[in-house]
N, C-alpha and C positions, 0 to 999 in steps of 0.2 A: 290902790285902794278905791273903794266906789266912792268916795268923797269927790276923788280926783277925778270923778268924768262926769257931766251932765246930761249925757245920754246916756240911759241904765242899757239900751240894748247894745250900744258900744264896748258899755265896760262887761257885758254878757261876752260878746266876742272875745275882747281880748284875755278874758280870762281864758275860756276856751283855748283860746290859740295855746297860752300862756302851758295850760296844762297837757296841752299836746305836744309842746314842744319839753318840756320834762318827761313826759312818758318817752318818746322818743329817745332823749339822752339817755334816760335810766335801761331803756330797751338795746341801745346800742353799745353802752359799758356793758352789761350785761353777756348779749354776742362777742364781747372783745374778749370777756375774763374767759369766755367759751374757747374759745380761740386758743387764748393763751394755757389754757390747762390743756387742751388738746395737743398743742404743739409739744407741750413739757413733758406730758406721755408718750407724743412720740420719741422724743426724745429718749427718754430716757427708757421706752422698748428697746430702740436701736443699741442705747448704749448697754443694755440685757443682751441683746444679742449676739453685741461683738462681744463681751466678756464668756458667755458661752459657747462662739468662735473660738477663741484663745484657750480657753480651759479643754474643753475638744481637742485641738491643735498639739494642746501638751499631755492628754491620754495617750492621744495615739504614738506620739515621742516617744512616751516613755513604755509604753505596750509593744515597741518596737527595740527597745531594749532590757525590758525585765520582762519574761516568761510570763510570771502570772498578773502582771499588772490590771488589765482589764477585767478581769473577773474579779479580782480584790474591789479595785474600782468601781463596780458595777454594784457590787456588794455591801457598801458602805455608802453608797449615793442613794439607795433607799430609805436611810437612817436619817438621814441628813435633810431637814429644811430649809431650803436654797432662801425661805423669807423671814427667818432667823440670824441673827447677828455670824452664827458660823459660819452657813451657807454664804452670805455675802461675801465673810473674807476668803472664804475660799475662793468665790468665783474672782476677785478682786486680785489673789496676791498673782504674783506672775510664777509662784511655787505649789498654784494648786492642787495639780496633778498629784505633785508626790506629797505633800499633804495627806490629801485624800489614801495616799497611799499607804499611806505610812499609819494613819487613824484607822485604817482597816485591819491592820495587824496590832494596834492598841487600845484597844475599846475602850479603857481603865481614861486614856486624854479624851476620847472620842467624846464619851460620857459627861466625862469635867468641862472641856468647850463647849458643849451643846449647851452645858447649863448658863452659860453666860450667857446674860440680855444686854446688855453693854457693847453697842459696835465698836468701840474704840476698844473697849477692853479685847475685846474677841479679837480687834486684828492684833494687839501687843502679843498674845498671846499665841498665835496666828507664827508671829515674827517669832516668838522663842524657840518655836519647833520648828523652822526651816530647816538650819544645821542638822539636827537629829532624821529629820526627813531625808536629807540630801545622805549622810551616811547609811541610815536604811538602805536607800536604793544601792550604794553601792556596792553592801553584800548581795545584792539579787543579781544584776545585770549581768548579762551573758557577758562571758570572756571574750576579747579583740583579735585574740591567737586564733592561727587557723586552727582546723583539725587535726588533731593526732593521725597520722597515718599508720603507725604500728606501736605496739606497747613499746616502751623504750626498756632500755637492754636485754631483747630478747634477739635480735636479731633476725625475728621472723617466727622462728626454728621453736620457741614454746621457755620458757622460762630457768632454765639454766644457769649456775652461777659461775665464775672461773676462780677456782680456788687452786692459788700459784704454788703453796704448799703441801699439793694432795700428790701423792707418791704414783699413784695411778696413771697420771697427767704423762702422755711422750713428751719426748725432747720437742717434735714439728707441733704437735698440740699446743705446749705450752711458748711455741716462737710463735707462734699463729696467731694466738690469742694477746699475746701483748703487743704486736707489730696491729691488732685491730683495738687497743687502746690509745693508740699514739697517735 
């Protein structure tokens, strides 16, 4: 207070001082909140990134064993706003991929999840279609079995059938053919 000094150019200074050292603080909280929203951006670019890592990682998985996965995929990720509740759980669940894969081939869910605004609802929702997603894929994915190397019971020779009853049939004909069933 200027009461409290007897020299007015004193108490001039120390106000001075006084308000320069509160600009300062408020200038240097200031820089810090800067700081801190920066890092948290970064942050949480990186952790964008890695989630878009991961969802990638499981395209290709699975574009590596269902035929038309990636272009379904590709297909549906146009529809889809990654800064909407759905987009999130997609990139979020560790079932993305086939998610995404499976909402390509049902627009009718596609439709109904996009409309959710609710991130917890979207990923509940998220989580019901796993199951259904995971069976999807399994009618698509290429068979484990190697390749057929010739049609089976043909023998080569073109489509033939051995009918043991046909009176036509010789005696070595028809020891032939049952000595190649055995």
């Amino acid at each position: 207070k200027e009461s409290d000094y007897t020299d007015y150019s004193k108490y001039i200074e120390d106000r001075a001082a006084w308000r320069a050292e509160k600009a300062a603080e408020a200038k240097f909280r200031s820089w810090q909140e800067s700081e801190a929203k920066t890092r948290s951006q970064a942050q949480a670019a990186e952790q964008l990134h890695s989630q878009q890592r991961e969802f990638l990682t499981q395209v290709e998985t699975l574009a590596a064993e269902t035929p038309d996965a990636m272009e379904a995929i590709r297909g549906v990720a146009g529809q889809i706003d990654m800064d909407k509740p759905l987009g999130q759980a997609l990139m979020q669940s560790d079932k993305g991929a086939a998610l995404a894969y499976y909402l390509a081939s049902h627009p009718a869910d596609l439709a109904r999840l996009d409309a959710i605004g609710n991130p917890v609802r979207a990923a509940i929702e998220i989580a019901r279609l796993e199951s259904k997603a995971e069976a999807h894929i399994q009618t698509r994915t290429r068979s484990s079995a190697p390749p057929q190397s010739k049609p089976l019971g043909s023998g080569g020779r073109g489509s033939t059938t051995f009918n043991p009853h046909d009176p036509n049939v010789s005696m070595k004909d028809w020891v032939a053919k049952r000595r190649e069933q055995e």
